[in-house]
C-alpha positions in Angstrom: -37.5 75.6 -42.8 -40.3 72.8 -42.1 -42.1 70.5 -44.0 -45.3 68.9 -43.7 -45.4 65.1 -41.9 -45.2 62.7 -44.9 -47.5 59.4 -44.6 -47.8 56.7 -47.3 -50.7 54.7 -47.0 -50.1 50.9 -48.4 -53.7 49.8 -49.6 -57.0 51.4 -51.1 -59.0 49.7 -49.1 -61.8 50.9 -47.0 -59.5 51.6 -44.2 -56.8 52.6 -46.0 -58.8 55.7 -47.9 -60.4 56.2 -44.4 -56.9 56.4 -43.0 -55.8 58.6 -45.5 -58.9 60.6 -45.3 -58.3 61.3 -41.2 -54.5 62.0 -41.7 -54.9 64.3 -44.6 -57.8 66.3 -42.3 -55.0 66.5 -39.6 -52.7 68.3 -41.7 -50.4 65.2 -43.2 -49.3 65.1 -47.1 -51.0 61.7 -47.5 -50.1 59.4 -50.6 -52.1 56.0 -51.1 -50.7 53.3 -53.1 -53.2 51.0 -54.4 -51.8 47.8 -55.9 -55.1 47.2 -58.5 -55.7 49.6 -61.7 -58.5 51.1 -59.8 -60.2 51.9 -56.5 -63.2 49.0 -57.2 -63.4 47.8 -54.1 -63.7 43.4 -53.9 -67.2 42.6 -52.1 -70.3 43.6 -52.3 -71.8 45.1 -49.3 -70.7 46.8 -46.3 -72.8 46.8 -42.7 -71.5 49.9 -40.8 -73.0 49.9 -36.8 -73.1 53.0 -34.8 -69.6 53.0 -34.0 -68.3 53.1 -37.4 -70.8 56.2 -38.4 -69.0 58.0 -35.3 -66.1 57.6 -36.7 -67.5 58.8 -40.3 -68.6 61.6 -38.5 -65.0 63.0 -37.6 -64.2 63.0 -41.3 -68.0 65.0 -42.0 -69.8 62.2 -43.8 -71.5 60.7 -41.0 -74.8 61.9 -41.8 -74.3 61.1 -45.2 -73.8 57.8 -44.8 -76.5 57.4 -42.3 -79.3 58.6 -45.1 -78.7 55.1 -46.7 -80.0 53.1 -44.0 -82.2 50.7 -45.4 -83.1 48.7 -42.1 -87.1 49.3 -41.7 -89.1 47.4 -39.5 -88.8 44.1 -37.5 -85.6 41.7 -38.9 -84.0 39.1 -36.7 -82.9 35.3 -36.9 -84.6 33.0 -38.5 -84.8 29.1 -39.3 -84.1 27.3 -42.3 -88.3 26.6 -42.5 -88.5 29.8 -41.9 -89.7 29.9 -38.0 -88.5 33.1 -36.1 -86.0 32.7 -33.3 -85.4 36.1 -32.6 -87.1 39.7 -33.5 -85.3 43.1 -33.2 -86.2 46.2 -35.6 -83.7 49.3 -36.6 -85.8 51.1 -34.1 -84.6 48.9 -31.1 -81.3 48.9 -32.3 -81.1 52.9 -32.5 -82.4 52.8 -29.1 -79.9 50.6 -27.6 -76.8 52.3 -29.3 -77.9 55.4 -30.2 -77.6 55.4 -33.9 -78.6 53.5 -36.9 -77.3 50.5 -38.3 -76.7 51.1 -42.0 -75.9 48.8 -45.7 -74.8 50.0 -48.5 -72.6 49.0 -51.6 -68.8 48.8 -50.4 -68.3 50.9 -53.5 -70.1 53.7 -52.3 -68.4 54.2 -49.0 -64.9 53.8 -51.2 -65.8 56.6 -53.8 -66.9 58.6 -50.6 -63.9 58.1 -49.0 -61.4 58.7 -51.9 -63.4 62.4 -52.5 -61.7 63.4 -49.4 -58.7 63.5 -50.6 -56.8 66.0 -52.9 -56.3 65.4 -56.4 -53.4 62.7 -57.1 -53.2 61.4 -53.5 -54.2 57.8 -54.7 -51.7 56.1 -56.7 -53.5 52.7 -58.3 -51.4 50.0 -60.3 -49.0 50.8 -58.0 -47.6 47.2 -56.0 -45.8 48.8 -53.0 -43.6 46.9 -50.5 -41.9 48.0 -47.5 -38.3 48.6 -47.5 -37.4 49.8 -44.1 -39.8 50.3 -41.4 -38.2 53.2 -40.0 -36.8 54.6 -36.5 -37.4 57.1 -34.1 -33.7 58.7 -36.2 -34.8 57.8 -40.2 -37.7 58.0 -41.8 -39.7 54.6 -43.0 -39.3 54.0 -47.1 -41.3 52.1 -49.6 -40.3 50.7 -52.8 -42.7 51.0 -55.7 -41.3 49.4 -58.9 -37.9 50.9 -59.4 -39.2 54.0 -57.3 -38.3 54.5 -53.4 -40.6 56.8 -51.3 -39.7 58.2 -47.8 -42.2 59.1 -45.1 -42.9 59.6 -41.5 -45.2 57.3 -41.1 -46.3 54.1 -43.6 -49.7 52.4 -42.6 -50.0 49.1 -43.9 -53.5 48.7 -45.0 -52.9 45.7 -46.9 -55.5 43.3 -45.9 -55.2 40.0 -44.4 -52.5 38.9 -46.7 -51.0 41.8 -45.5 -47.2 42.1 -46.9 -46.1 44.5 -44.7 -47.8 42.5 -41.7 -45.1 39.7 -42.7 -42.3 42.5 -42.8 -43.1 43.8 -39.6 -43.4 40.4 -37.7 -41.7 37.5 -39.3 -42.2 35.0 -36.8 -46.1 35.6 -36.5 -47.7 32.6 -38.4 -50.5 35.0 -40.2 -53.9 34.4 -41.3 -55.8 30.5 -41.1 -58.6 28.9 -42.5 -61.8 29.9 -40.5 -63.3 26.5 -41.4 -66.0 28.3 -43.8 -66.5 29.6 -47.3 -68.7 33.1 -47.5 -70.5 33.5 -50.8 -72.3 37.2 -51.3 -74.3 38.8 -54.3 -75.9 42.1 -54.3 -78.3 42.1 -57.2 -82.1 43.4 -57.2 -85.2 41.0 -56.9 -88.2 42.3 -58.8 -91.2 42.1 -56.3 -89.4 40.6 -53.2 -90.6 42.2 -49.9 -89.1 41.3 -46.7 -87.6 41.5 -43.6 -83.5 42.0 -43.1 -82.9 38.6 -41.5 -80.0 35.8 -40.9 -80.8 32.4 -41.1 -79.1 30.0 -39.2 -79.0 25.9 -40.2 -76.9 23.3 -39.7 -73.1 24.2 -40.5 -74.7 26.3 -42.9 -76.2 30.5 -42.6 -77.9 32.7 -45.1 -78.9 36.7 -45.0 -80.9 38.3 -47.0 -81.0 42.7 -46.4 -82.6 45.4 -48.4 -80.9 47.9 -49.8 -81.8 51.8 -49.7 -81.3 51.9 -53.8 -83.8 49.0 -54.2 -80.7 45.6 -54.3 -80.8 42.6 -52.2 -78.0 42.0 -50.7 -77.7 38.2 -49.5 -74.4 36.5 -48.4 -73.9 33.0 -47.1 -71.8 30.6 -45.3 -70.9 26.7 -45.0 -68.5 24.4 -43.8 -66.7 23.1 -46.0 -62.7 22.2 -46.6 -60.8 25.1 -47.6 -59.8 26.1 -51.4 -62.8 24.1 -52.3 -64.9 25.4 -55.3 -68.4 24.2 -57.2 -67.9 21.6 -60.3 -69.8 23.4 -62.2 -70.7 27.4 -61.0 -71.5 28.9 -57.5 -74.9 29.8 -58.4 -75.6 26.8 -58.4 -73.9 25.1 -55.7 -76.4 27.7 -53.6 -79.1 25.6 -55.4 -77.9 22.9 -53.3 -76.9 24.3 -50.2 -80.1 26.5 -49.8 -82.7 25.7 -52.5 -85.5 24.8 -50.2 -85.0 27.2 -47.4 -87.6 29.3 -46.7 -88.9 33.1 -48.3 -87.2 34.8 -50.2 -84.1 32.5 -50.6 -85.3 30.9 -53.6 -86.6 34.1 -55.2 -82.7 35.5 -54.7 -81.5 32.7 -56.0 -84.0 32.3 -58.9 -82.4 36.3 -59.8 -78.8 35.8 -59.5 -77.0 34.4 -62.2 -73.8 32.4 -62.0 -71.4 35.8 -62.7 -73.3 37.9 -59.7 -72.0 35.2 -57.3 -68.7 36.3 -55.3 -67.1 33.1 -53.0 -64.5 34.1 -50.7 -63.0 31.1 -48.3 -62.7 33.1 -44.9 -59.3 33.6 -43.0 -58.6 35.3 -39.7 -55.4 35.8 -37.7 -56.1 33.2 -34.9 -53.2 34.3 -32.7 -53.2 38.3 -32.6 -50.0 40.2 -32.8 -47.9 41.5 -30.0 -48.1 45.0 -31.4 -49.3 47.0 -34.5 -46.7 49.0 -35.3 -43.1 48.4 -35.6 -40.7 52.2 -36.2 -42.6 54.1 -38.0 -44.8 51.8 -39.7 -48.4 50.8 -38.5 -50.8 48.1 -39.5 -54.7 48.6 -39.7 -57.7 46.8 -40.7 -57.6 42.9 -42.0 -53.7 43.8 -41.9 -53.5 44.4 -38.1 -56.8 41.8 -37.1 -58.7 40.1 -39.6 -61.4 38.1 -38.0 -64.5 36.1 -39.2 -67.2 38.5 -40.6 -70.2 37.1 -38.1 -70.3 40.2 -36.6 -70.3 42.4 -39.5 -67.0 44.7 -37.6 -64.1 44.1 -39.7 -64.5 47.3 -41.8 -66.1 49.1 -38.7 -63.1 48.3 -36.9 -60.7 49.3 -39.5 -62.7 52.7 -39.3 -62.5 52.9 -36.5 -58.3 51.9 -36.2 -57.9 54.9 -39.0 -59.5 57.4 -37.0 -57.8 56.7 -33.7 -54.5 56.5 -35.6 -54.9 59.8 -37.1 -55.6 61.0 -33.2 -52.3 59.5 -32.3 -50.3 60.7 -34.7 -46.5 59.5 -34.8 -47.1 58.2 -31.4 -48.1 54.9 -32.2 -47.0 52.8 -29.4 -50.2 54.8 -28.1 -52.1 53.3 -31.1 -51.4 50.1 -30.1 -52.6 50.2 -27.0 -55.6 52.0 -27.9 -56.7 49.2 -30.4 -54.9 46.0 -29.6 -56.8 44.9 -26.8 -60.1 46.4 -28.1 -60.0 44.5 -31.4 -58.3 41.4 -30.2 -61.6 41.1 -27.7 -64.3 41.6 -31.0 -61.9 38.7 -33.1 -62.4 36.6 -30.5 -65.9 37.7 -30.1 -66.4 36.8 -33.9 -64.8 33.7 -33.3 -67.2 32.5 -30.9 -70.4 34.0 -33.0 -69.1 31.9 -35.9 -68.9 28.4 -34.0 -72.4 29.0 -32.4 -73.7 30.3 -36.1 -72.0 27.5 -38.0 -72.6 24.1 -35.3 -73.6 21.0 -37.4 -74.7 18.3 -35.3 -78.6 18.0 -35.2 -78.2 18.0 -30.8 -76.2 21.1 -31.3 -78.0 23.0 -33.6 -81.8 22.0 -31.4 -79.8 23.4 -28.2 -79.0 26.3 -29.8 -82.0 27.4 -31.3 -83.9 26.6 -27.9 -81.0 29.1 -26.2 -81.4 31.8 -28.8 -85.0 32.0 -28.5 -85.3 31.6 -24.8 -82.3 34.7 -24.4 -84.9 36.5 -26.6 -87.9 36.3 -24.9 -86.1 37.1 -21.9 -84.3 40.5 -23.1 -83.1 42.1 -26.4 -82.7 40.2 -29.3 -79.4 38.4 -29.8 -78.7 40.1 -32.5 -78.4 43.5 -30.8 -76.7 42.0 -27.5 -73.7 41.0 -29.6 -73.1 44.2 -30.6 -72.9 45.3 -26.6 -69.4 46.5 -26.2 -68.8 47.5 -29.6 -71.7 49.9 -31.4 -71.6 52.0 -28.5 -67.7 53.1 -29.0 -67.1 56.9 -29.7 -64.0 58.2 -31.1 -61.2 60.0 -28.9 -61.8 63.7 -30.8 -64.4 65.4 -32.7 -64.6 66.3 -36.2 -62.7 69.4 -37.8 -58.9 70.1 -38.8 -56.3 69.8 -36.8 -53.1 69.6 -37.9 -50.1 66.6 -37.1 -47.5 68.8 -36.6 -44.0 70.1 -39.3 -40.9 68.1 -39.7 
């Protein structure tokens, strides 16, 4: 007699639900343990570029997700006065990588995601750790309270803390400062119209991007010493940082209140890992390669980790080297983006800004070229159910 492959899927994360999602559609009893009393994703908006919608498109909500796309018009980089350094549009961008780039509410693509499942697949409130990876002779178990689960395969979708990350690999030093501090709101603006733009200053960035469903969503960044927070609330600490920068910063600002104000400091896993799996156990996501979020990829990525995973199966020393070099190359990637993005001396920052508009004139926008090498990605199989196989 056989049974169905078992997975357990350690995080209800974006990748984790799309990893669930991709494993279920390929025949696997899927089981997602979700340490928070319910899937409310942390965040506030997600960017998902042409590779990521691929990927969406193996699990049949592509299209979906592609109706949101809010992007209209030119958009680009900007300066703190507001001067124009660089002008792209969605159309040039659809163009170049043949698809849209698309922003929506992380909680949107979560609830998506978790409907692909079958009823009482997602466990929340439930802290998981893991007990034994596993071995090509036992299976990998999980501890949950006084509970012990069994499975063929455990994905540790944990985020950058990632627990199972520091089961798997002991010796790895894990996540480090990224030498900035994110803050993001999504809220709307009564009567502002724009265009999606960054803005880049010294050791300091802001974006402000419509949404389809009528938000703003505006994040920024500075350099600042880690763990550090505002005297009195982060709202306002924005009204320092970026008071007097140019339309519609101020009118954001003038609409969030202190509560609508998330600050994150930013981490990444400097060194990358010699593998992302260990037995039968498989990290994805912020859990396999966090990196700074100047390119907008770390959930595309983990989209796209779930999706080749599922195509891989229990054979994940294939996984690996499907994604390890792929992802370590767009950390890296990010890396750079984030020192250009966040330089502070006044030399540096004139340099820079003479570069970025000079590359611009001369070809595509820099925003679109850093996405060469990554938007264009298309996933290993196409969409429909194929099953991983009976134990």
């Amino acid at each position: 007699m056989t049974r169905t492959a078992r997975a357990i899927v350690i995080g209800g994360g974006i990748g984790g639900l799309a990893a669930a999602a991709a494993l279920h559609e390929r025949g696997w009893a899927v089981t997602v343990l979700e340490r928070a009393p319910a899937l409310a994703p942390v965040g506030t908006a997600i960017s998902l570029a042409p590779n990521a919608l691929r990927a969406l498109d193996v699990l049949g909500v592509g299209d979906e997700i592609r109706d949101l796309a809010a992007w209209q018009g030119d958009g680009g980089l900007r300066t703190p006065g507001g001067r124009w350094l660089s002008h792209s549009s969605a159309e040039a961008a659809a163009a170049r990588f043949g698809g849209p780039l698309v922003l929506l509410p992380r909680a949107t693509l979560v609830d998506r995601l978790a409907a692909l499942l079958p009823p009482g697949a997602v466990r929340t409130a439930a802290k998981a750790a893991l007990a034994d990876p596993g071995d090509r002779a036992r299976p990998a178990r999980v501890s949950v309270g006084t509970d012990e689960l069994e499975a063929e395969l455990v994905v540790g979708a944990d985020g950058v803390s990632s627990r199972v990350r520091a089961a798997l690999f002991p010796t790895h030093p894990g996540p480090v400062y990224a030498g900035f501090t994110t803050w993001r709101v999504l809220i709307p603006v009564p009567g502002a119209e724009f265009a999606s733009h960054e803005t880049w200053g010294r050791g300091r960035i802001w974006g402000t991007h419509p949404l389809k469903d009528g938000r703003v969503y505006a994040y920024a960044a500075a350099r600042v010493p880690a763990g550090e927070r505002a005297p009195d609330d982060e709202k306002a600490e924005l009204l320092r940082r970026y008071g007097d920068w140019h339309d519609p910063v101020p009118a954001v600002l003038a609409a969030a209140r202190p509560e609508d104000v998330l600050r994150h400091d930013v981490h990444h896993l400097a060194r990358p890992l010699p593998a992302y799996h260990s037995g039968r156990t498989v990290l994805l996501g912020d859990a396999a390669h966090a990196m700074p979020p100047t390119l907008g990829q770390g959930g595309n990525q983990a989209v796209e980790d779930a999706i080749v995973l599922a195509h891989h199966g229990a054979d994940l020393p294939a996984y690996t080297a499907d994604r390890l070099p792929r992802t370590t190359a767009i950390a890296r990637k990010a890396v750079r983006v984030a020192r250009l993005g966040m330089a502070g001396g006044r030399a540096a920052v004139a340099v820079r800004n003479t570069a970025v508009a000079a590359l611009s004139t001369a070809g595509p926008a820099l925003f679109l070229r850093g996405f060469d090498g990554i938007a264009d990605w298309r996933p290993p199989y196409a969409s429909g159910r194929q099953h991983a196989g009976q134990r």
